[in-house]
N, C-alpha and C positions, 0 to 999 in steps of 0.2 A: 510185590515181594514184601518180605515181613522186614527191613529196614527201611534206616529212617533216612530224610533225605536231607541234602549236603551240600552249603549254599555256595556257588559259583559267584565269582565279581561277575558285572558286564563285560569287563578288561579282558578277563580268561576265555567270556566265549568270545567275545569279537577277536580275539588272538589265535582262537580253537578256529573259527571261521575262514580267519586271513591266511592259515594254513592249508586251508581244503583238508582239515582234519575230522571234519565232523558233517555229514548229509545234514541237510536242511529241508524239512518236509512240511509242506502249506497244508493244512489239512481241508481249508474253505473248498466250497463248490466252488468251480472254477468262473462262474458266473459274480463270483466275488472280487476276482482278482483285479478288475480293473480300476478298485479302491487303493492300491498298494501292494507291493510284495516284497519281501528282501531277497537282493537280486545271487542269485543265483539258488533258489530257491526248485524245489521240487512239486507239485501240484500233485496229490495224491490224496482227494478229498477223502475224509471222515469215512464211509460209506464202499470205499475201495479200499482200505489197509489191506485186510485181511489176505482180501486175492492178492494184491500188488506184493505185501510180503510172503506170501505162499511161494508164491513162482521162482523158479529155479532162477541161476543168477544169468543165465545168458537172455533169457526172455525177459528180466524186468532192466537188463537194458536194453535191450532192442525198445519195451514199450516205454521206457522211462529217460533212456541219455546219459544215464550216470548208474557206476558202477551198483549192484545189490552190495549193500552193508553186510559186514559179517555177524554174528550173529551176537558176539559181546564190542560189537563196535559202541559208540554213543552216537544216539540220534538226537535230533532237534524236531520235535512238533511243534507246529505252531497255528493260532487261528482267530479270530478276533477277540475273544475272550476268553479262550480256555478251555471250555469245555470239550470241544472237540478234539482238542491236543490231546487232554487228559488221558480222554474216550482212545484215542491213538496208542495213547502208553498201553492202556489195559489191552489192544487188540494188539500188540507189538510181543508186547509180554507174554501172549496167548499161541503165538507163534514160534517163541524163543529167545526175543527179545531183551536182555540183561540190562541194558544202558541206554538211558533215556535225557532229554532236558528239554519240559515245556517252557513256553513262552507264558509268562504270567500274565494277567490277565489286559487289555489294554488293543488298541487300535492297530492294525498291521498296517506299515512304514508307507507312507506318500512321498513323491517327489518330492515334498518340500519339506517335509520331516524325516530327521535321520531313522536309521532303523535299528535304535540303539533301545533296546529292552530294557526298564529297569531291574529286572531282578529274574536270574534263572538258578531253578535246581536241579540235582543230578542226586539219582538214589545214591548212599553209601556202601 
């Protein structure tokens, strides 16, 4: 989209989170996830958006657990570095997708480190 993006504390998403106000979407092959995940996380690798958000909303819960997002809700991508979140927003957006917040760039969350991001944005 042609604006600019619009920096979130950590505070606000881990608040956005503790709400259950925002899906959280792991974009890694799932062959990744045994590195870490934040929990309550959605596993919808890179390479799946597309269909996953295609699909009507009763079949991407049956194949997913959690409600389909509406279509200006705000999402959370996320993935070891980025790039595939990124790639996430661009196939999100390609769909309908208005509202987004990648994970910047950095190591996704182990049992022994929190899963405290430092820095996310959210288009304006």
């Amino acid at each position: 989209m042609g604006s600019t993006a619009n920096e979130i504390t950590c505070e606000q998403l881990e608040g956005m989170m503790a709400d259950g106000r925002v899906p959280i979407f792991d974009v890694r092959n799932p062959d990744e996830l045994a590195a870490g995940r934040i929990v309550g996380s959605v596993n919808i690798p890179v390479d799946k958006v597309k269909d996953a958000f295609s699909l009507d909303a009763e079949n991407f819960q049956d194949q997913f657990g959690v409600e389909k997002p509406k279509l200006d809700s705000t999402l959370v991508f996320y993935c070891q570095l980025g790039r595939r979140g990124s790639a996430a927003v661009t196939i999100a957006q390609g769909v309908g997708y208005t509202r987004w917040v990648v994970r910047e760039r950095g190591s996704p969350p182990t049992p022994s480190r929190p899963s405290r991001p430092s820095r996310h944005t959210l288009p304006g």
